[in-house]
N, C-alpha and C positions, 0 to 999 in steps of 0.2 A: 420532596419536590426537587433539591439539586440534586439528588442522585436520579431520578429522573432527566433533567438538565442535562447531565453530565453525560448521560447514555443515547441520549438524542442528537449530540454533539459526533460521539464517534460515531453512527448513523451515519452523521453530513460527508463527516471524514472516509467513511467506505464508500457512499452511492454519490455522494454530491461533489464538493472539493475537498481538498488536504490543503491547500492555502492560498481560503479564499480573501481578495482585498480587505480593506480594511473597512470600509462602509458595508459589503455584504457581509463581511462579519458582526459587525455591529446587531445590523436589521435582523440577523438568523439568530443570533445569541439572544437578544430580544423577544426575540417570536416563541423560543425551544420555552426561555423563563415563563412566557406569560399562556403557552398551553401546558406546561405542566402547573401553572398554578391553579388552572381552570379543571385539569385533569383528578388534580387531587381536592379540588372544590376547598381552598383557602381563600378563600375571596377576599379577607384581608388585607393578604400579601399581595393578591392581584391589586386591588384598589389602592394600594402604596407604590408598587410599580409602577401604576400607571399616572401619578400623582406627585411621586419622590423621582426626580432626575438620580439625584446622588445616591437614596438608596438601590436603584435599577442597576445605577454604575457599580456600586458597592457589587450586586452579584452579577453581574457581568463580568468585571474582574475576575470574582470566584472560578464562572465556566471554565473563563479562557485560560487560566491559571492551570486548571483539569484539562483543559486540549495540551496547553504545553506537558506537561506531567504525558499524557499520551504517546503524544509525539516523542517523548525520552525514552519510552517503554518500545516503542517499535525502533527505536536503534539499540537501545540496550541487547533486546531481543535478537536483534541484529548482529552483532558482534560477537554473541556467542554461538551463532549458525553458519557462519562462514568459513572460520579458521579452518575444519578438518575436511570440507570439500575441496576448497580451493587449495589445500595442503600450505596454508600461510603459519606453522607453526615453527618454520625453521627459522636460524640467524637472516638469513638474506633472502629474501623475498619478493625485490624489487621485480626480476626480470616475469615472473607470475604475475604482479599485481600491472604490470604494463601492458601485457596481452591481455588479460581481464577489463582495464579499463579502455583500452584501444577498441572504437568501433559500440562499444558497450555489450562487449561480449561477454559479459557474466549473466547473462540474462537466459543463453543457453546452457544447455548440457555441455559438460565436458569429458572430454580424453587428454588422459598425463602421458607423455611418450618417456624414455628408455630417463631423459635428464631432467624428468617430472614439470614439464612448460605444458599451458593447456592447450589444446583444440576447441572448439566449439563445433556442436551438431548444430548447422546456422537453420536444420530443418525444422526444430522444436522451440524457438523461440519463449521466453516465458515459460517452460517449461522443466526446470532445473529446482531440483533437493533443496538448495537453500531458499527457495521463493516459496515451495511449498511450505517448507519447516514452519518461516516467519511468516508466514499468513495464518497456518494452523493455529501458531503460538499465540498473537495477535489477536483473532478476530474469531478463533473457530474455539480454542479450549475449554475455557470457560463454561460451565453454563449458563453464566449470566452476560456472556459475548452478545458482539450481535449479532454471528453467526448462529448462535444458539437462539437469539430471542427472537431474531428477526429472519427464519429461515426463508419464509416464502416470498419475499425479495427478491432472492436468487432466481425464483422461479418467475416473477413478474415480469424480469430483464428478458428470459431466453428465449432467442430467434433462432435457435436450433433446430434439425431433425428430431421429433420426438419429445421435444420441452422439458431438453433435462436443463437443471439450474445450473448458472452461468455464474462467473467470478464477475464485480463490476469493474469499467477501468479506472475509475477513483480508488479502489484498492489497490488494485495488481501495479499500479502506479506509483502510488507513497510505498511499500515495500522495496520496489526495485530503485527506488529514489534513497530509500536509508541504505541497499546493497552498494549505491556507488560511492554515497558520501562516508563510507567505515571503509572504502577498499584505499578513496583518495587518502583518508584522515591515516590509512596504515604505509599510503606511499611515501606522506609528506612527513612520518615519524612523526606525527601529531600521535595525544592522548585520544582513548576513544571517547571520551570525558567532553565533546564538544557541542554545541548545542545545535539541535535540531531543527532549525528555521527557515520561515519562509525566504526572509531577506538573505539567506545564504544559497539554500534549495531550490525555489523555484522556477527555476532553468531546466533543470535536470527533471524535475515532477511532469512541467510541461512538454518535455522532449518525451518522454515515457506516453502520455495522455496524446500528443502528436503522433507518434505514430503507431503505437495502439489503433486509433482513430483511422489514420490510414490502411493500416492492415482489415479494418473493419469494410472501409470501402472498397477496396481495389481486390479483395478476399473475403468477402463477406459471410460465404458456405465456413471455410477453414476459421475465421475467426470466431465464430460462436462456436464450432467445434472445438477451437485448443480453449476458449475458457470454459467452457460444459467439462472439457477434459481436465484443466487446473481443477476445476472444484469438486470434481472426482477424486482426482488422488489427495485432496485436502482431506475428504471424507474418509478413503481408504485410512489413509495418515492416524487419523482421528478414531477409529475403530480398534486399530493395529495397536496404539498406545492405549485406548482405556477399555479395552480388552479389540548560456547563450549559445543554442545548437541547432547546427542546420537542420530544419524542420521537414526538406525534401530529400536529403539524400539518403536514409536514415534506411530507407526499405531496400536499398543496394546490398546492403551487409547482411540482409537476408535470403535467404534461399524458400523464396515465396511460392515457387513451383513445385518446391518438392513436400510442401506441409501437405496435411493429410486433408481429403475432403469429411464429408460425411460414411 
């Protein structure tokens, strides 16, 4: 039953939030315990749930204990997918990790020139080796993932040409949300040893989910295509190995004309 719990939890974390308040969390941690109690027909443990304040809390703790434990796992993940794109393996790395975080342009593809500083192709947005990697790693490897359990989700989303399945943006969001907090935690000479939370992240989660959201609106054709196309090369990926921020300006840094339609 809490391994059930548990899997319903990263669910929320891909299609719903990565860090939702603290009463929605409650009411959802609640809800995940008492259909998987009902799921696996313990009626006991339901009828104690529903009965025991302190025992409900007792495994509500447990979940959320297992969402933290998660949330470690997608930066850990993290940390080890970045260094050899972004060429951060040398002594001094500051002037890489400034253009990377400036604009939040590690979210593109890059180009190294002649003194190894990046470019961004501002055309592919979300569309870069390390987003694919840790999403792969994440959510896709597994077969007990939820990209593995819960495939035709992907497909429920897509408002594409042709209904191919679609990345959602609660995922593509807590990824590129641990891609800034490991580039900051490597500018500020912090350990990558720091903790994953919302009370530090979610600015950054919602500046990702903000305009996400706007790209969805103001490019609605290009944006079901570039996530139809992340979850493409997630798959390809996947094959190949087992055989407080302004919330308007955001789309400026983009080159929204030049994305791909259909």
């Amino acid at each position: 039953m809490i391994q059930c719990g548990i899997l319903e939890v990263k669910v929320y974390i891909a299609f719903k939030h990565r860090y939702p308040d603290l009463v929605t969390k409650n009411v959802y941690t609640r809800d995940i315990l008492l259909k998987a109690a009902q799921y696996h027909s313990v009626v006991p443990i339901e009828k104690r749930m529903r009965t025991d304040n302190e025992y409900l809390l007792a495994l509500t703790n447990l979940i959320d204990a297992c969402a933290s434990l998660f949330r470690s796992e997608i930066k850990d993940v993290t940390s080890k997918n970045i260094v050899g794109y972004f060429r951060l393996g040398g002594f001094d790395c500051d002037a890489i990790l400034d253009q990377l975080l400036t604009n939040h342009s590690y979210i593109f593809p890059q180009t190294f020139d002649a003194v190894g500083l990046p470019s961004p192709n501002r055309q592919k947005p979300y569309q870069t080796q390390p987003v694919f990697l840790i999403l792969y790693e994440v959510f896709f490897k597994s077969s007990k993932s939820v990209g593995a359990q819960f495939s035709q989700r992907f497909c429920d989303i897509a408002k594409n040409k042709g209904g191919r399945p679609e990345i959602p943006i609660p995922m593509l969001a807590i990824v590129c949300t641990a891609i800034r907090a490991t580039l900051l935690a490597k500018r500020n000479k912090s350990s990558d040893d720091f903790k994953f939370t919302g009370n530090q992240f979610l600015d950054i989660y919602n500046h990702h989910v903000s305009l996400l959201g706007s790209i969805r609106n103001k490019a609605p054709i290009k944006f079901h295509k570039m996530m139809s196309d992340i979850y493409e090369e997630i798959l390809r990926f996947r094959y190949s190995v087992t055989g407080a921020y302004d919330q308007d300006d955001s789309l400026s840094f983009l080159d929204l004309d030049g994305m791909e339609d259909e």
